[in-house]
C-alpha positions as CSV (number, residue, x, y, z in Angstrom):
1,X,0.0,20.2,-1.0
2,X,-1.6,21.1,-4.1
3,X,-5.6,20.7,-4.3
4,X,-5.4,17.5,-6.6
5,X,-4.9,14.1,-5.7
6,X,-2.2,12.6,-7.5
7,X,0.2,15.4,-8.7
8,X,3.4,15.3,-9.9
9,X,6.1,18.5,-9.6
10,X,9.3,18.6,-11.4
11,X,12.3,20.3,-8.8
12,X,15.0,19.3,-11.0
13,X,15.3,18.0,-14.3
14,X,18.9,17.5,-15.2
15,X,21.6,14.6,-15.5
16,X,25.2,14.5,-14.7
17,X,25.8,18.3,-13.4
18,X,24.3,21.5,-12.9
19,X,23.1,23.6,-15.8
20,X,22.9,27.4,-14.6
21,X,22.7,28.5,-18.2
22,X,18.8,26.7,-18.3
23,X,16.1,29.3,-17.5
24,X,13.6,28.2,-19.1
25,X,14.2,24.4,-18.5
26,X,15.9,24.7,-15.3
27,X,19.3,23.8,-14.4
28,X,19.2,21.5,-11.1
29,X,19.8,17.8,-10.9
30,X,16.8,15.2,-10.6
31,X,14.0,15.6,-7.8
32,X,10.6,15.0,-8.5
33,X,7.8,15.8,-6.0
34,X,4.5,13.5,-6.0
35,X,2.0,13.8,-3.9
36,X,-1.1,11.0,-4.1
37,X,-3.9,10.7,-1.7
38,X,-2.8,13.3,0.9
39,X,1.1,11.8,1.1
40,X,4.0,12.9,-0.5
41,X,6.9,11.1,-2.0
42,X,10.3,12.6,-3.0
43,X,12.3,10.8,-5.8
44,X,16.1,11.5,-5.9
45,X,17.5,14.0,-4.0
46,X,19.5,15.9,-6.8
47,X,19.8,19.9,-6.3
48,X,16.4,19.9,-7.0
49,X,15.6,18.9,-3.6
50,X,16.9,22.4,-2.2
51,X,14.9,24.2,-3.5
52,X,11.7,21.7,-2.3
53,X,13.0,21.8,1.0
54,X,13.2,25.5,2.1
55,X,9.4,25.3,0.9
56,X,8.6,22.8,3.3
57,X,7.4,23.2,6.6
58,X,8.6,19.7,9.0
59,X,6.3,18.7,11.1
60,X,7.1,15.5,13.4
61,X,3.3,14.0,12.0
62,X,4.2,14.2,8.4
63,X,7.5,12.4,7.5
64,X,9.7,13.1,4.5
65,X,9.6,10.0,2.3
66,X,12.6,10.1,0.0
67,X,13.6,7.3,-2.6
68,X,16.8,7.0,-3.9
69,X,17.1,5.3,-7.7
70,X,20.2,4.7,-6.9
71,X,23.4,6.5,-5.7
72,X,25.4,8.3,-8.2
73,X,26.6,11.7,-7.1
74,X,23.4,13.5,-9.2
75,X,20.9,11.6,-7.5
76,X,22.1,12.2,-4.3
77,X,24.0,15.7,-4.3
78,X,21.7,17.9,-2.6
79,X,20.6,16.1,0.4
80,X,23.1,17.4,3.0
81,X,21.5,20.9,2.0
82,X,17.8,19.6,2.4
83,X,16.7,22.1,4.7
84,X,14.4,19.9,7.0
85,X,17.3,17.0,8.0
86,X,18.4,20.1,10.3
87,X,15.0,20.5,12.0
88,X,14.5,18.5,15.1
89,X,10.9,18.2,14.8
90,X,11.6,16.4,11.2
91,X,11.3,13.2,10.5
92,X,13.2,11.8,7.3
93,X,12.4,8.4,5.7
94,X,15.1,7.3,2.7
95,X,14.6,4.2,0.9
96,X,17.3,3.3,-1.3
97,X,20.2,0.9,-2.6
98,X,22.4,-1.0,-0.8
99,X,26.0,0.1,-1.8
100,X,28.4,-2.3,-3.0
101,X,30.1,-2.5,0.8
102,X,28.7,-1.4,3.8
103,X,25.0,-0.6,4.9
104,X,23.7,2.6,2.9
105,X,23.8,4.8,6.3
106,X,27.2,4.2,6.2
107,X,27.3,5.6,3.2
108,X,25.4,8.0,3.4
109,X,27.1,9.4,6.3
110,X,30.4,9.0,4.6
111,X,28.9,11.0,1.5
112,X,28.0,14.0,4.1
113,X,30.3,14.0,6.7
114,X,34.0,15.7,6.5
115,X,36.2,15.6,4.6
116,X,33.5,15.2,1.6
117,X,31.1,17.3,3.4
118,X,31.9,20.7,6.4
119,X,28.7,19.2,8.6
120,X,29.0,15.5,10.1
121,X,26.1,13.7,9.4
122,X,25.2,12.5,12.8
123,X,25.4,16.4,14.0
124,X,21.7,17.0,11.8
125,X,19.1,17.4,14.1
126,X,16.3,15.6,12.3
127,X,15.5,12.2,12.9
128,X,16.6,10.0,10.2
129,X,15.8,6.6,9.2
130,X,17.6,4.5,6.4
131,X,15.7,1.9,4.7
132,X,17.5,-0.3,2.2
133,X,15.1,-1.9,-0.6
134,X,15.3,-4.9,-3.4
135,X,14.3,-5.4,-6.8
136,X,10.2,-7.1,-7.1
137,X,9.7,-5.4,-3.0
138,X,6.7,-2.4,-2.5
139,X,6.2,0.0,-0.3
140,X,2.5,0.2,0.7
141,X,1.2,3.2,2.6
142,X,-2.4,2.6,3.8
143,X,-4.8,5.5,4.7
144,X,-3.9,7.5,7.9
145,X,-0.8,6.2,8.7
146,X,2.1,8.4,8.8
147,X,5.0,5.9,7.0
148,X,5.1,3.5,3.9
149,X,5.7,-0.2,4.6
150,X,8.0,-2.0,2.8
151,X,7.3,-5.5,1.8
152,X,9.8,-7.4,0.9
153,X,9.9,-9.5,-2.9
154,X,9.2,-12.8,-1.1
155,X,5.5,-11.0,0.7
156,X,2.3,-10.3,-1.6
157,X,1.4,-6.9,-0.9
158,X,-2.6,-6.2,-1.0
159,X,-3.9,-4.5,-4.1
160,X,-6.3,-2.2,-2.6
161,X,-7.2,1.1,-4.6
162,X,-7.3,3.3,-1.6
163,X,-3.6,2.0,-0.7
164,X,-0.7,3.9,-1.9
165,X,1.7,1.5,-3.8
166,X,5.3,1.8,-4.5
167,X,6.6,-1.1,-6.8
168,X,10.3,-1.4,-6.7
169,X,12.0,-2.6,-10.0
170,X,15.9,-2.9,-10.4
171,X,17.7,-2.6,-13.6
172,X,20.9,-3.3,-15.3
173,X,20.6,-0.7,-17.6
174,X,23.1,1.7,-15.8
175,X,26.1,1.3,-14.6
176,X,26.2,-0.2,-11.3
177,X,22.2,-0.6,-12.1
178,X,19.4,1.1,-11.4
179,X,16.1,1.4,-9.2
180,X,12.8,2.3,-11.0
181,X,9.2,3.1,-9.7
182,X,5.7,2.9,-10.7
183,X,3.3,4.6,-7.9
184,X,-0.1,3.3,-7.8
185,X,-3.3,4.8,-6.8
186,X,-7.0,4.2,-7.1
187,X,-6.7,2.4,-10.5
188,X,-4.0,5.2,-12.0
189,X,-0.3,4.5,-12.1
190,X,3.4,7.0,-12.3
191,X,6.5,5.4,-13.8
192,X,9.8,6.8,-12.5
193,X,12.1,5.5,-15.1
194,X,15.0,7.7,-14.6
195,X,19.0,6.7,-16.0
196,X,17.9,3.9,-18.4
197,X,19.3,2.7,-21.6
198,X,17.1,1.6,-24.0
199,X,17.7,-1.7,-25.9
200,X,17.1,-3.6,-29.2
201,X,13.4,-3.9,-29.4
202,X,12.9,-2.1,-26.3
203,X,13.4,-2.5,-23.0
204,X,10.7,-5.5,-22.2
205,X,11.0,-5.8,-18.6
206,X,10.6,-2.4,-18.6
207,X,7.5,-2.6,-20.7
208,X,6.2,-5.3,-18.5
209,X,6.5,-2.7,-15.7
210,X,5.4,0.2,-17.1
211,X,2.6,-1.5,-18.6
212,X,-0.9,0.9,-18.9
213,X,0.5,3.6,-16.5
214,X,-0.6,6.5,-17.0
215,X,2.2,8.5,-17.7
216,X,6.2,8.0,-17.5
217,X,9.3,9.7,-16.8
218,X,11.9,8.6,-18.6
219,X,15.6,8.9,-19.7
220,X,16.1,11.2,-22.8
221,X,19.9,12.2,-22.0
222,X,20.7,12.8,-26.1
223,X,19.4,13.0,-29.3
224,X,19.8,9.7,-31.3
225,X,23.1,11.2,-33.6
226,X,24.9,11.9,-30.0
227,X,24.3,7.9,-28.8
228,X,25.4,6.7,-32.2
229,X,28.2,9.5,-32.8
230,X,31.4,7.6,-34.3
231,X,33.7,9.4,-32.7
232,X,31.7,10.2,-28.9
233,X,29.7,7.2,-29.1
234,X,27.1,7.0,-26.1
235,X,26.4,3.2,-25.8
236,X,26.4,1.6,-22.9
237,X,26.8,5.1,-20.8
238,X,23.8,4.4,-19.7
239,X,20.8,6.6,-21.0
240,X,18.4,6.5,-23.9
241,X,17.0,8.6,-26.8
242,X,13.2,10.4,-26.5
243,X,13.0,7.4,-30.0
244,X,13.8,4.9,-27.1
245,X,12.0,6.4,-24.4
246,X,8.2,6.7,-26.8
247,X,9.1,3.3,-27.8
248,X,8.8,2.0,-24.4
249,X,5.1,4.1,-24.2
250,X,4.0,2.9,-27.4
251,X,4.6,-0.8,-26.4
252,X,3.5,-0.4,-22.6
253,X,0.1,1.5,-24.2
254,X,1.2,4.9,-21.9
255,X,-0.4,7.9,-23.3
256,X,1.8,10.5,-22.0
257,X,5.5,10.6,-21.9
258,X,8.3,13.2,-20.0
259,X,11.3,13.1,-21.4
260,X,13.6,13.3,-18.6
261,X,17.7,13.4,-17.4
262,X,18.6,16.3,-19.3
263,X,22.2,16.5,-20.6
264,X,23.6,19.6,-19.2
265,X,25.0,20.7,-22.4
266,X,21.9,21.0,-23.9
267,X,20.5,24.9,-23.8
268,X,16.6,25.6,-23.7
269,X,16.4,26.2,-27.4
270,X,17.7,22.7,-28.1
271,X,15.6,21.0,-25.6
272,X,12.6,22.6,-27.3
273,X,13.8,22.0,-30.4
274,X,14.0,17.5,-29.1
275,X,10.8,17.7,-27.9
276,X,9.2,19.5,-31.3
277,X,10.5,16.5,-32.8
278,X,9.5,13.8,-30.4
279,X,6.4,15.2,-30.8
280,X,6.2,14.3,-34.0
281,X,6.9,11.3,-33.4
282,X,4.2,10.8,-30.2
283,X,2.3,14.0,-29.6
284,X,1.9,13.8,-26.0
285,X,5.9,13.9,-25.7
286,X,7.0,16.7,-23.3
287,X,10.9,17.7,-22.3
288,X,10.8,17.6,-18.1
289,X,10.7,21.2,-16.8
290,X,11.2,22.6,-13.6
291,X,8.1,23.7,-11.7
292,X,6.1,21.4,-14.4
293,X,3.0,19.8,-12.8
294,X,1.1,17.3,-13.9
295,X,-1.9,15.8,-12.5
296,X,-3.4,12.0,-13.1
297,X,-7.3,13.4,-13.0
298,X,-10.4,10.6,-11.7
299,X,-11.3,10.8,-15.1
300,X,-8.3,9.2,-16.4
301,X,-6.8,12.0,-18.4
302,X,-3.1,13.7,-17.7
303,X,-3.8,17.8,-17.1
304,X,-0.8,20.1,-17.0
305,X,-1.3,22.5,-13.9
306,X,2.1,24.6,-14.6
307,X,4.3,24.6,-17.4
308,X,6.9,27.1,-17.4
């Protein structure tokens, strides 16, 4: 774990499929690392996660927590080659969607088991627990104990500033919908607000979520001439703009923005050349690298620790 306590580490920063031709940018589906008050979380478990895993060490005291947004093949792609689910003194957590049929161990197991998958999924030798969460519930992870609880919507979780918070908050604005997060720590706050579609006005119940974090990721898939192109329109594909994603930030009084979901199409040079012009726009506007790492300081600023 890094020496701050609230970081945040890109692993993969990339929507829809690989990009191998990104060196700069980095060509890996979504994972992002965050580590707050001695824990770690794992968000989406993208090829990203690989890479995250074989520089893990399991140990049977100090769980893998992974959340799932939700289950589209890019958010879930490189779990069966997470590194620790094969070590038998790991112990992996996953919080995620229900599927539309079935428990989400079943799918899971479908997902990574043959004929979609050489390995079966009961043959991995960590231990492995499968959580399924709900729009409004929070996972709450109190000092010195080794696993989040998850309260459901209908329970009032404690608002206690040495208590890691998770809030849960479900959205329609992806096919088949989406989860988002907001982690919350001693009076500072993350949004996770990956495969999002912005809307007239903005995205209010977004907003309402988001509201006075202190920095959020969110959905920047394509330039604003790509969603409105006449002939390959992008509405209703479910992703946003970096115009939509800062207009979320501006209205939710966030201060830093990460402009996230990378189409795959888009080379280094172009993602450069979006976030030149978000920034523009909103200054603190940055395009989502791999290896990036920000931390949320006790002073209340946003500090870059690695930008590749």
């Amino acid at each position: 774990m890094p020496p701050h306590e609230f970081y945040i580490r890109f692993w993969g920063v990339r929507g829809g499929y690989p990009a191998p031709h990104s060196s700069l940018v980095g060509g890996h589906t979504p994972c992002v690392e965050v580590g707050v008050a001695g824990r770690r979380l794992i968000l989406d478990a993208g090829l990203g996660i690989i890479p995250l895993g074989r520089q893990s060490r399991p140990s049977p005291e100090e769980p893998f927590v992974l959340l799932l947004t939700h289950l589209h093949r890019d958010h879930i792609e490189g779990l069966g080659f997470f590194a620790p689910i094969r070590y038998p003194d790991a112990h992996l957590v996953i919080y995620g969607p229900a599927p539309p049929e079935g428990s989400l161990e079943e799918f899971l197991r479908a997902q990574f088991s043959p004929p979609l998958f050489p390995l079966p999924w009961d043959e991995n030798s960590a231990r492995r627990d499968v959580i399924e969460i709900h729009d409004g519930g929070t996972l709450l992870w109190e000092p010195d104990t080794p696993l989040p609880q998850y309260v459901p919507p209908d329970a009032v979780a404690p608002s206690d500033h040495d208590i890691v918070l998770v809030r849960i908050m479900h959205s329609w604005a992806h096919p088949q919908g989406v989860f988002l997060f907001r982690v919350e720590w001693n009076g500072r706050a993350f949004v996770y607000a990956t495969d999002v579609e912005g809307y007239v006005g903005a995205d209010q119940q977004l907003i309402h979520f988001a509201h006075k974090a202190d920095v959020i990721v969110h959905d920047a898939q394509y330039t604003m001439a790509e969603y409105t192109d006449p002939v390959r329109c992008r509405q209703g594909w479910g992703h946003s703009t970096p115009e939509m994603a800062i207009e979320v930030a501006q209205a939710a009084s966030i201060p830093c923005v990460i402009l996230f979901h990378h189409d795959p199409q888009h080379d280094d040079d172009f993602l450069l050349a979006m976030e030149a012009e978000a920034q523009q726009r909103f200054p603190a506007t940055f395009v989502a690298r791999e290896q990036m790492m920000l931390a949320l300081t006790a002073s209340g600023t946003v500090e870059h620790l690695a930008v590749p």
